[in-house]
PDB file of N, CA, C and O in Angstrom:
ATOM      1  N   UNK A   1      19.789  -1.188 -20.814  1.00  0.00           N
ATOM      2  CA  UNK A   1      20.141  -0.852 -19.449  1.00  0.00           C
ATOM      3  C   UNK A   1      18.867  -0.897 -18.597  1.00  0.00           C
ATOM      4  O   UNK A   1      17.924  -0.192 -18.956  1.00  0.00           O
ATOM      5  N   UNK A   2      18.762  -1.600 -17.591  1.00  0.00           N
ATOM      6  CA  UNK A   2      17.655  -2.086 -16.804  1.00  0.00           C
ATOM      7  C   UNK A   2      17.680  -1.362 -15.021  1.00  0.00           C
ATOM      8  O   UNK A   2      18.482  -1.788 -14.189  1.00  0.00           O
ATOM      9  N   UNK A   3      16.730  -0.319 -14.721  1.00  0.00           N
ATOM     10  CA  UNK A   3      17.045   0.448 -13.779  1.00  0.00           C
ATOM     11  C   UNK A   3      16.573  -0.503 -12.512  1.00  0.00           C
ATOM     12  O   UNK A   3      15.522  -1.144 -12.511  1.00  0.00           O
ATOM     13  N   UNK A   4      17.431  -0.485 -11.550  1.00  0.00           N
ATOM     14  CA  UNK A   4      17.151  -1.147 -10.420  1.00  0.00           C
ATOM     15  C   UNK A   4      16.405  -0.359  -9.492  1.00  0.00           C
ATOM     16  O   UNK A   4      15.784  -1.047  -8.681  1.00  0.00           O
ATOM     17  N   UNK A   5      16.292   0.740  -9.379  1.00  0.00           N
ATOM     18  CA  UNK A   5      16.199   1.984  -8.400  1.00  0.00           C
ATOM     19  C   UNK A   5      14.856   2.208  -9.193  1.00  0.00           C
ATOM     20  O   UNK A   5      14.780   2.480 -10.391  1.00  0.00           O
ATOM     21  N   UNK A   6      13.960   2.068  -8.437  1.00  0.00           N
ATOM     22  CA  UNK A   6      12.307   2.671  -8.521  1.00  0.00           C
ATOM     23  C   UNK A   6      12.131   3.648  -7.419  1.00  0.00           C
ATOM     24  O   UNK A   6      12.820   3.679  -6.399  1.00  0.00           O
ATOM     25  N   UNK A   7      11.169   4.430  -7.705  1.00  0.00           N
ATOM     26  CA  UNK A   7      10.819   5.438  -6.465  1.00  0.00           C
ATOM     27  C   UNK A   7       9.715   4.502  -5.578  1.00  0.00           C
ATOM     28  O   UNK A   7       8.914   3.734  -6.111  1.00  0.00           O
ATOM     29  N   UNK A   8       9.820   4.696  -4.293  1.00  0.00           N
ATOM     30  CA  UNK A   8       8.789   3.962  -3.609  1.00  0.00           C
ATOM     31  C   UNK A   8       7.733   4.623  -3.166  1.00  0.00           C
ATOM     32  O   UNK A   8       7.916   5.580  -2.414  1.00  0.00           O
ATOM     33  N   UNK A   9       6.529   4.269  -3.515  1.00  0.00           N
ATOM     34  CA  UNK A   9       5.450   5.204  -3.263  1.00  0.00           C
ATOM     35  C   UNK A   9       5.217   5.560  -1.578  1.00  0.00           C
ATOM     36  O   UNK A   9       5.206   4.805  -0.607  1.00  0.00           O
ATOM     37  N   UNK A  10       5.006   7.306  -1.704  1.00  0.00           N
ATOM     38  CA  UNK A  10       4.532   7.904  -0.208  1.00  0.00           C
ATOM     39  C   UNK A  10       3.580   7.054   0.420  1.00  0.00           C
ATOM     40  O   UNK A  10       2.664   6.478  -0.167  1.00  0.00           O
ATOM     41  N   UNK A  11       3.937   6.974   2.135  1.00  0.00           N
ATOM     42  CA  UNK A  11       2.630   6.632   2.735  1.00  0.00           C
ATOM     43  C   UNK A  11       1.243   6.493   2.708  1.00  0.00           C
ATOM     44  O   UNK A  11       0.412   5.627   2.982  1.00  0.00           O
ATOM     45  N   UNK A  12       1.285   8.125   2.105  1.00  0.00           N
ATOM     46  CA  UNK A  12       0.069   8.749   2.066  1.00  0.00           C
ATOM     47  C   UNK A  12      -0.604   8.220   0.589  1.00  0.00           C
ATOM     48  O   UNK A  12      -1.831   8.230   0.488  1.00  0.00           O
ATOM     49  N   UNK A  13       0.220   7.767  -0.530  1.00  0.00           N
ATOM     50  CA  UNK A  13      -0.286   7.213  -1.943  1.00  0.00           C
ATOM     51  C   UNK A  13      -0.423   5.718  -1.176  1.00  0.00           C
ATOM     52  O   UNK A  13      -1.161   4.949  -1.792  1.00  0.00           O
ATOM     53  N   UNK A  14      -0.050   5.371  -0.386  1.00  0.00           N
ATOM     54  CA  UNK A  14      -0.176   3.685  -0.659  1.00  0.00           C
ATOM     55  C   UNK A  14      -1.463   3.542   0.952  1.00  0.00           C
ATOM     56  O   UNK A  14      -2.051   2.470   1.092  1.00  0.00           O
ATOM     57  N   UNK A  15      -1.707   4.626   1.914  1.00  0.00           N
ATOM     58  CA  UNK A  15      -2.506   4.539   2.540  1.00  0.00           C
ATOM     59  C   UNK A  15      -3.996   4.697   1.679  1.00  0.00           C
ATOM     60  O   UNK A  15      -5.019   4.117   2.040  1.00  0.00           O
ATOM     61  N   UNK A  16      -3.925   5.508   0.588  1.00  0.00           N
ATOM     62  CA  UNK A  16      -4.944   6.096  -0.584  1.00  0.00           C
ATOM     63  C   UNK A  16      -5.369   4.353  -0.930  1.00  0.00           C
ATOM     64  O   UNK A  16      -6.472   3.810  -0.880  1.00  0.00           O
ATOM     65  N   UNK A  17      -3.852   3.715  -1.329  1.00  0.00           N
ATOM     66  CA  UNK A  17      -4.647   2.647  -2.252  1.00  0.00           C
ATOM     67  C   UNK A  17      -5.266   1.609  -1.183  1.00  0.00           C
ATOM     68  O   UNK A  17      -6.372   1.171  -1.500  1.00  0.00           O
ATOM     69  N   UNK A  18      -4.865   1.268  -0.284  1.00  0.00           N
ATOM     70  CA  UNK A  18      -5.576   0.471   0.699  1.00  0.00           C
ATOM     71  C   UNK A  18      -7.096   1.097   0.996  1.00  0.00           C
ATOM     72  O   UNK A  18      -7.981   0.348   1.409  1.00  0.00           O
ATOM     73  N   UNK A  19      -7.271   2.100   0.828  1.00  0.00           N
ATOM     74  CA  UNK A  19      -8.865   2.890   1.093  1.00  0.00           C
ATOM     75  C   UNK A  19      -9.617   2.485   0.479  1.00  0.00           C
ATOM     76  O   UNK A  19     -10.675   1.996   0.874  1.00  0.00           O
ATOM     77  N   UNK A  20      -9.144   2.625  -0.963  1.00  0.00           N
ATOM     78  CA  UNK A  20      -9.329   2.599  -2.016  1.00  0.00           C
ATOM     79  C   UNK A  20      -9.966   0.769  -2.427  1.00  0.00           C
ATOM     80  O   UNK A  20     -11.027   0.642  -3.038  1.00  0.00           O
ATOM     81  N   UNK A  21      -9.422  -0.054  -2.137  1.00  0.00           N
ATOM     82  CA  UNK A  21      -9.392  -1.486  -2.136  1.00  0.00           C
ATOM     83  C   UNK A  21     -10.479  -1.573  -0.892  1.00  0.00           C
ATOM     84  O   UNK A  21     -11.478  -2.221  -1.205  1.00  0.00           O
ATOM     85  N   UNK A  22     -10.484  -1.154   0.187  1.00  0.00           N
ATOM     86  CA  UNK A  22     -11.957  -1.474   1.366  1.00  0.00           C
ATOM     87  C   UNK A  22     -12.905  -0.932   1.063  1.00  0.00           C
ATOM     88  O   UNK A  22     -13.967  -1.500   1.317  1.00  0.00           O
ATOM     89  N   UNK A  23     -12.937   0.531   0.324  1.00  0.00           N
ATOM     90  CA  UNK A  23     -13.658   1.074  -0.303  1.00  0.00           C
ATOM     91  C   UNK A  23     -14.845   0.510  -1.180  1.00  0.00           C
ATOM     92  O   UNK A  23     -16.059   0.594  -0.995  1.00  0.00           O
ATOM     93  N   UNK A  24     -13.951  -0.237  -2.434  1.00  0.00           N
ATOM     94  CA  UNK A  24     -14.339  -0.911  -3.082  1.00  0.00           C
ATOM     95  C   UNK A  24     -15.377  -1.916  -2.450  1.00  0.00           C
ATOM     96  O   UNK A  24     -16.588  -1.708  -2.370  1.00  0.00           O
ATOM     97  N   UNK A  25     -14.836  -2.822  -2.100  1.00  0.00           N
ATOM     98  CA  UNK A  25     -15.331  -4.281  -1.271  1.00  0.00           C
ATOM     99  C   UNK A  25     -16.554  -3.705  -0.736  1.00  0.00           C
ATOM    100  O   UNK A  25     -17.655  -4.238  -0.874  1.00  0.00           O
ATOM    101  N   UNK A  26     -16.311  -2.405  -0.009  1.00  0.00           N
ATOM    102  CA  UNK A  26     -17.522  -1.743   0.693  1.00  0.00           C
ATOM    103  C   UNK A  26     -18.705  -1.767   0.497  1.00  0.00           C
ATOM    104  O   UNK A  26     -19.551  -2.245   1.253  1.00  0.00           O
ATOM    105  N   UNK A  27     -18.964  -0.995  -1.054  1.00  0.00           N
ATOM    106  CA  UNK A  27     -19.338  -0.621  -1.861  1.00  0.00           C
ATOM    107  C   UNK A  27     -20.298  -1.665  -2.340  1.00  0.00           C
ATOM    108  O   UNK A  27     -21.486  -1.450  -2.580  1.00  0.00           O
ATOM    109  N   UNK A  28     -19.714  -2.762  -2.453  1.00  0.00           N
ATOM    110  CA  UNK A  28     -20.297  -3.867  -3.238  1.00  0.00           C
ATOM    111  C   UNK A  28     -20.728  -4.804  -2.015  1.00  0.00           C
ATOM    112  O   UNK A  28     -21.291  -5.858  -2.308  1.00  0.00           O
ATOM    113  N   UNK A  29     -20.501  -4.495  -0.632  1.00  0.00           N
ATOM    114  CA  UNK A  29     -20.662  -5.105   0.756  1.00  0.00           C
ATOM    115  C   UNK A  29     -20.618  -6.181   0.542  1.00  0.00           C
ATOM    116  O   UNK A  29     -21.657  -6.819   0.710  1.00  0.00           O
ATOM    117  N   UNK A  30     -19.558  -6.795   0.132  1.00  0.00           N
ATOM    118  CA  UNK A  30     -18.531  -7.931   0.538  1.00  0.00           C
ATOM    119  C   UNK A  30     -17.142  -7.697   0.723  1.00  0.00           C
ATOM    120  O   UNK A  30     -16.614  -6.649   0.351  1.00  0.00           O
ATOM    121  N   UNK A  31     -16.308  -8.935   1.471  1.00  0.00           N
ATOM    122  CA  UNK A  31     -15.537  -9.143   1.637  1.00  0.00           C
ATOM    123  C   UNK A  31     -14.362  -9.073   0.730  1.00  0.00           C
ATOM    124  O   UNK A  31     -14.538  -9.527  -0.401  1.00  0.00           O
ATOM    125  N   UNK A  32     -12.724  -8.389   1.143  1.00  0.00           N
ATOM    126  CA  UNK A  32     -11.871  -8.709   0.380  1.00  0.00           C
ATOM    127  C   UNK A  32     -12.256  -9.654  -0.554  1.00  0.00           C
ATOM    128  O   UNK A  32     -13.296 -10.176  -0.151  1.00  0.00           O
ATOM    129  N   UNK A  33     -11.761 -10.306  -2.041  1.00  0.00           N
ATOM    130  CA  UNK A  33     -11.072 -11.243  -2.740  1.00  0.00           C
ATOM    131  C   UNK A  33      -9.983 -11.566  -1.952  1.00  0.00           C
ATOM    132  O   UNK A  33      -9.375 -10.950  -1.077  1.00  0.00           O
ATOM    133  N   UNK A  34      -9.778 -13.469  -2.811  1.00  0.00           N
ATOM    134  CA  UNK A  34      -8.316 -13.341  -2.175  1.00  0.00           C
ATOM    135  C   UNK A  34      -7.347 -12.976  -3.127  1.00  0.00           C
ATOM    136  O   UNK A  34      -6.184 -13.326  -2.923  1.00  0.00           O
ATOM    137  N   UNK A  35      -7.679 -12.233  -4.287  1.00  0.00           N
ATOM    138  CA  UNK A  35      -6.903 -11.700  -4.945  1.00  0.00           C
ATOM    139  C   UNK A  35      -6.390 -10.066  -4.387  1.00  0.00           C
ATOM    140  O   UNK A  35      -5.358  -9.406  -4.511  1.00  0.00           O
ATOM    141  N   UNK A  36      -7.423  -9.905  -3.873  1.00  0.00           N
ATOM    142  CA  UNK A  36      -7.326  -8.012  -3.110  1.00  0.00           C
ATOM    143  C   UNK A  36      -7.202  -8.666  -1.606  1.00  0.00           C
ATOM    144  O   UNK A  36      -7.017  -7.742  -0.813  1.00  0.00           O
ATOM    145  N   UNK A  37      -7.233  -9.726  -1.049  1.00  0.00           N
ATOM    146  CA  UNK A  37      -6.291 -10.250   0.231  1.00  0.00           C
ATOM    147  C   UNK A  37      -4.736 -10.055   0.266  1.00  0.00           C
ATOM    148  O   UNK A  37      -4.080  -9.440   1.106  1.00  0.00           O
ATOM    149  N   UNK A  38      -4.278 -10.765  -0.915  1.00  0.00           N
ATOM    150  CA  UNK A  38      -2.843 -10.523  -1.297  1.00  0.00           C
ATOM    151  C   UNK A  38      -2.374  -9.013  -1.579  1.00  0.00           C
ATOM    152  O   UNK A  38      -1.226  -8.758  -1.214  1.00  0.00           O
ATOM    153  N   UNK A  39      -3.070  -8.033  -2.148  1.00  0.00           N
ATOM    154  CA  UNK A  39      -2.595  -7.103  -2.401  1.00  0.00           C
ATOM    155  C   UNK A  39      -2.798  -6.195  -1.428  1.00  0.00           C
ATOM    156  O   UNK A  39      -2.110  -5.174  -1.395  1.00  0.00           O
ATOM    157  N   UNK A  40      -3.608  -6.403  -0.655  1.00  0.00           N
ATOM    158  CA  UNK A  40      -3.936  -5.741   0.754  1.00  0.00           C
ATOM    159  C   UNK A  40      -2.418  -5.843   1.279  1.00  0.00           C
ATOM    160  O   UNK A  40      -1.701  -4.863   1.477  1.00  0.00           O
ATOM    161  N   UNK A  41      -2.086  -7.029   1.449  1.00  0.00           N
ATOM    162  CA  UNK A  41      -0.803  -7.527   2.429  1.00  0.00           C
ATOM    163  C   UNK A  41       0.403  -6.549   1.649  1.00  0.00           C
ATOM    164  O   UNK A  41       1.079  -5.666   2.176  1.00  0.00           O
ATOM    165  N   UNK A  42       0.423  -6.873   0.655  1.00  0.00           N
ATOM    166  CA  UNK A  42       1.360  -6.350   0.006  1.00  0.00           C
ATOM    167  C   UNK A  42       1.889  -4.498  -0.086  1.00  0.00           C
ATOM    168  O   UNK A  42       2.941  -3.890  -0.284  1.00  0.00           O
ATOM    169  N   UNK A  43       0.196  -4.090   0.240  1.00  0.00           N
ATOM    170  CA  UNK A  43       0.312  -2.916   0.269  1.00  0.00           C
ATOM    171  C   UNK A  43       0.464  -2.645   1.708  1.00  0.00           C
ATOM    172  O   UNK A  43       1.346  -1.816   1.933  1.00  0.00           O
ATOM    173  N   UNK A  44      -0.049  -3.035   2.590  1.00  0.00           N
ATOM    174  CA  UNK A  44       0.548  -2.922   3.888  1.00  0.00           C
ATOM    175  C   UNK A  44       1.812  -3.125   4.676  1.00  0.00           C
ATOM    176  O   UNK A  44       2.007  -2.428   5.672  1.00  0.00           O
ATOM    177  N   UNK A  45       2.654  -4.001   4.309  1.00  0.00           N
ATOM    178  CA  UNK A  45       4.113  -4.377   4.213  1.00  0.00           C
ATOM    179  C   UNK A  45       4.647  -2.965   3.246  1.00  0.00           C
ATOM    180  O   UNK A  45       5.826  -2.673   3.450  1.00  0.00           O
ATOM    181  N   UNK A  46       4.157  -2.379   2.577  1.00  0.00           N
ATOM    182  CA  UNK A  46       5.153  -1.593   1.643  1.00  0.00           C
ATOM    183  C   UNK A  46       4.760  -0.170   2.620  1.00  0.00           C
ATOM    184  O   UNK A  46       5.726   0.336   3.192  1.00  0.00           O
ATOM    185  N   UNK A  47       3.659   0.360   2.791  1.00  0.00           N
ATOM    186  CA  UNK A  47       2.962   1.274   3.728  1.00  0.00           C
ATOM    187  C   UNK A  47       4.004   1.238   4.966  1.00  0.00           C
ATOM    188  O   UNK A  47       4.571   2.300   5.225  1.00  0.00           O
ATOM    189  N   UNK A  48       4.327  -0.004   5.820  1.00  0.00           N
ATOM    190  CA  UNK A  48       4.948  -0.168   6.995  1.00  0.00           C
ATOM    191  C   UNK A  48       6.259   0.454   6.701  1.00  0.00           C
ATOM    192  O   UNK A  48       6.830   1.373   7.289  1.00  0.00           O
ATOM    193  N   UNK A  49       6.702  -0.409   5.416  1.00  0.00           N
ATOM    194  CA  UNK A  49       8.394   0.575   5.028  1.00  0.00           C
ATOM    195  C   UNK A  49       8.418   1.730   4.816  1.00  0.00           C
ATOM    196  O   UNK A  49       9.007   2.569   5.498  1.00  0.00           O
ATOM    197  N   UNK A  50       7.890   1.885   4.011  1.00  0.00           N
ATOM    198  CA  UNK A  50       7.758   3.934   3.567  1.00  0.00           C
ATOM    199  C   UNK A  50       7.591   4.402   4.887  1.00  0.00           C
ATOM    200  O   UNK A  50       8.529   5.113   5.248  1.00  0.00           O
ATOM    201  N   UNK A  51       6.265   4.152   6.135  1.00  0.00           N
ATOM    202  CA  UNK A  51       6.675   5.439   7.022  1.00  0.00           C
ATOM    203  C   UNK A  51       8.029   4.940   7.795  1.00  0.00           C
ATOM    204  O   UNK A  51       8.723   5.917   8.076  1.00  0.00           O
ATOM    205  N   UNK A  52       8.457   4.019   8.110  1.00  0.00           N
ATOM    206  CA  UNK A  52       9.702   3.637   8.713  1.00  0.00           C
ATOM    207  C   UNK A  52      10.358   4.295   7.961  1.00  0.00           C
ATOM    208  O   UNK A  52      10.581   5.321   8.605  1.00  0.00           O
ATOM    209  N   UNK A  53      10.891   4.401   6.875  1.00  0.00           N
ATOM    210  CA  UNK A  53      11.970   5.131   6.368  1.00  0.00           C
ATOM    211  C   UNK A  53      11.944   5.966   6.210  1.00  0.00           C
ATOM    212  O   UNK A  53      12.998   6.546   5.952  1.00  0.00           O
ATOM    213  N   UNK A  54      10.379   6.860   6.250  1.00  0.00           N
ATOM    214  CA  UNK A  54      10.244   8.260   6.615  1.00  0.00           C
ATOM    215  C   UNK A  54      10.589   8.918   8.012  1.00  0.00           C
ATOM    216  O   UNK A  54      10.986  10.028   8.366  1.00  0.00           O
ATOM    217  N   UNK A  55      10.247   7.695   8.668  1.00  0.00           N
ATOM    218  CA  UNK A  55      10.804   8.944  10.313  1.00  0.00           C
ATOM    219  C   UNK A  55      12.227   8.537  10.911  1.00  0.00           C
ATOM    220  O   UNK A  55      12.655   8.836  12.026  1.00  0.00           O
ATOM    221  N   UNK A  56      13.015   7.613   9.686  1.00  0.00           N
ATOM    222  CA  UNK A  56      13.992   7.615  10.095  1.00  0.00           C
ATOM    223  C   UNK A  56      14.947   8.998   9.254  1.00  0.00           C
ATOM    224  O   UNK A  56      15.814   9.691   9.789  1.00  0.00           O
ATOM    225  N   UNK A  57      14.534   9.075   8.057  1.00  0.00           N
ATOM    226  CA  UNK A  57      14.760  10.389   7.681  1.00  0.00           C
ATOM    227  C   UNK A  57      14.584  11.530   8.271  1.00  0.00           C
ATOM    228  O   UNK A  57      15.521  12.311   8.434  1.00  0.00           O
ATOM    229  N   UNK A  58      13.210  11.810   8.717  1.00  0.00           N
ATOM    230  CA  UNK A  58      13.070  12.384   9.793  1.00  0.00           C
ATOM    231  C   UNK A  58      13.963  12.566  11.547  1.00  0.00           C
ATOM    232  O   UNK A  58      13.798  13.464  12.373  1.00  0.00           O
ATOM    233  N   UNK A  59      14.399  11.988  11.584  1.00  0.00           N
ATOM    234  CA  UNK A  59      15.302  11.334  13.078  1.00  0.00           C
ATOM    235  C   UNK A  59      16.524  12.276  12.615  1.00  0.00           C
ATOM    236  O   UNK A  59      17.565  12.305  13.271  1.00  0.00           O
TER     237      UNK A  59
END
């Protein structure tokens, strides 16, 4: 039996991991990868849904 329904991570966990990823890059003072380009996007598109569906819960 294969669960379709995942929990979607809080704003606030997926604002963490984007920090977390510039952070990095920071650190080492260069630029994204375009491997941490893609996941940037990815985490930002998912960031955009979570608070949308938070303040529509909210509403």
């Amino acid at each position: 039996m294969s669960d379709h329904h995942r929990e979607t991570p809080s704003p606030e966990a997926l604002n963490d991991a984007i920090r977390t990823l510039w952070v990095r890059a920071g650190e080492q003072r260069r630029s994204l990868t375009t491997d941490e380009q893609r996941i940037y996007q990815v985490l930002v598109a998912a960031w955009t849904e979570a608070t949308q569906a938070e303040q529509e819960l909210a509403a």
